[in-house]
N, C-alpha and C positions, 0 to 999 in steps of 0.2 A: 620513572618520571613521565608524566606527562604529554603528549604533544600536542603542542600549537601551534593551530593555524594562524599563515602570514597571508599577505596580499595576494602572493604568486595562487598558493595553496585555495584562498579561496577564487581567484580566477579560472584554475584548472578546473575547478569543482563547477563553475557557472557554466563552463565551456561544456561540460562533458553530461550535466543538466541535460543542456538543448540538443546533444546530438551524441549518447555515448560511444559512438563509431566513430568517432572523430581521431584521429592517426597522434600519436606523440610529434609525429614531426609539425601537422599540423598547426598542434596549441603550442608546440615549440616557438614556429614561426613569429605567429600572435603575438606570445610576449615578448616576440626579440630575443627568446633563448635558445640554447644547442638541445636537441634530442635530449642527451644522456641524465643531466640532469631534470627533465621535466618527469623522463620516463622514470627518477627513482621517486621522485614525488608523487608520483602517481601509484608505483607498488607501499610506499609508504600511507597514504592515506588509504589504499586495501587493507594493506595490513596494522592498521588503527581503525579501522571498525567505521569510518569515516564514510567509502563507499562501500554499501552492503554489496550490491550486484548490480549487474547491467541488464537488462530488458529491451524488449521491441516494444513497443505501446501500441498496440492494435487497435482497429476498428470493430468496436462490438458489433455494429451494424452490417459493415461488407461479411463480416462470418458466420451472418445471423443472431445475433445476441442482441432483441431489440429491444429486450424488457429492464430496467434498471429499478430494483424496488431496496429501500432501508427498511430495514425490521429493528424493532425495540424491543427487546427481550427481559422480561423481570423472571429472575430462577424464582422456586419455593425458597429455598433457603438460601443462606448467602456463607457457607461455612466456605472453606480454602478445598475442601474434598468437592464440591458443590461447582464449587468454580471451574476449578482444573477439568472436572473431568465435561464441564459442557465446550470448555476451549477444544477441551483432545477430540471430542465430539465433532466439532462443528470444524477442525481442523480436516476431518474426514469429506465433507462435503464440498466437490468441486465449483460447486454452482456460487460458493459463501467466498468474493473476492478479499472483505476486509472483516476486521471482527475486532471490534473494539470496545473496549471495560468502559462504561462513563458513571457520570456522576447525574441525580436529578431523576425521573422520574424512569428510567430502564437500567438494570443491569451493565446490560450488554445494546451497543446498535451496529448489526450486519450492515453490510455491502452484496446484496448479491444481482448476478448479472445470468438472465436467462432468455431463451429464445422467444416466449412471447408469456402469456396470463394461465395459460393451460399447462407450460410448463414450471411457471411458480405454482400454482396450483397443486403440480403432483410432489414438487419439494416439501407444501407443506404439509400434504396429507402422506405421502410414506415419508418424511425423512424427521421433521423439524418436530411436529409435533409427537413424535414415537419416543422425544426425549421424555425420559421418566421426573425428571425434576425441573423442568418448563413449568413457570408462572402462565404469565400473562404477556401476550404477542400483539403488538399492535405494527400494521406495515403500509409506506406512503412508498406511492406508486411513481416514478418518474415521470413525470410530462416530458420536461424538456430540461436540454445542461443547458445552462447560462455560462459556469468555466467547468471546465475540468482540467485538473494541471499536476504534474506531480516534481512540478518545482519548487523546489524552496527558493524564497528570498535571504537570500546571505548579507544584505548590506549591512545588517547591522553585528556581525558578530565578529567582527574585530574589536 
């Protein structure tokens, strides 16, 4: 069976959103509830695939990472052999933060985050283009974030 999320369920979730360091006794407090059961709420939606993991969100900038470029990738072919193996591919590549299948004029559009134009530059001449079954690569340079967030809005999925 199933599980559904309730109101509590999604507040822990919004809570832990904005700060996942945030203490069970904490969000306990918040909603006016005891520790124990926030805390199985909590092991419960890990263990419902609900929170993948918890993360620090880092500043690309303070650690050097000032380059943010999307790449639009079309394979030669588009078979499931084709596919899989440019993911396992590009799974290899630390520099490739997000990597996602779309629909419309690419394949594939990376996310990748590097320390300036010279080191995209050498991603793409030893890494990206060494693939054997790479189309056509088209990549928009970042200027500036307007948001970046990796919050979800939950209001509506109750």
């Amino acid at each position: 069976m199933a599980y559904h999320l309730d109101k509590i369920d999604i507040e822990i979730l919004k809570m832990l959103q904005k700060d996942s360091n945030r203490t069970t006794k904490s969000i306990a407090a918040q909603l006016d509830m005891s520790t124990s059961p926030i805390f199985e709420r909590i092991k419960k939606l890990e263990k419902e695939g609900y929170i993948k993991k918890y993360v620090a969100v880092l500043d690309n900038k303070k650690i050097g990472l000032k380059l943010t470029v999307f790449i639009g990738i079309t394979l030669q072919g588009h078979t499931r052999s084709y596919l899989e193996k440019f993911v396992k591919e590009i799974n290899n590549f630390p520099e490739v933060v997000e990597c996602h299948r779309v629909s419309g004029n690419f394949d594939y559009l990376l996310k990748l985050v590097v320390e300036d134009i010279e080191a995209y530059e050498t991603f793409i001449i030893t890494k990206l283009t060494l693939l054997p079954y790479l189309g056509n690569v088209q990549s928009l340079i970042t200027l500036s974030t307007g948001k970046e967030t990796n919050e979800i809005d939950l209001s509506s999925v109750l």
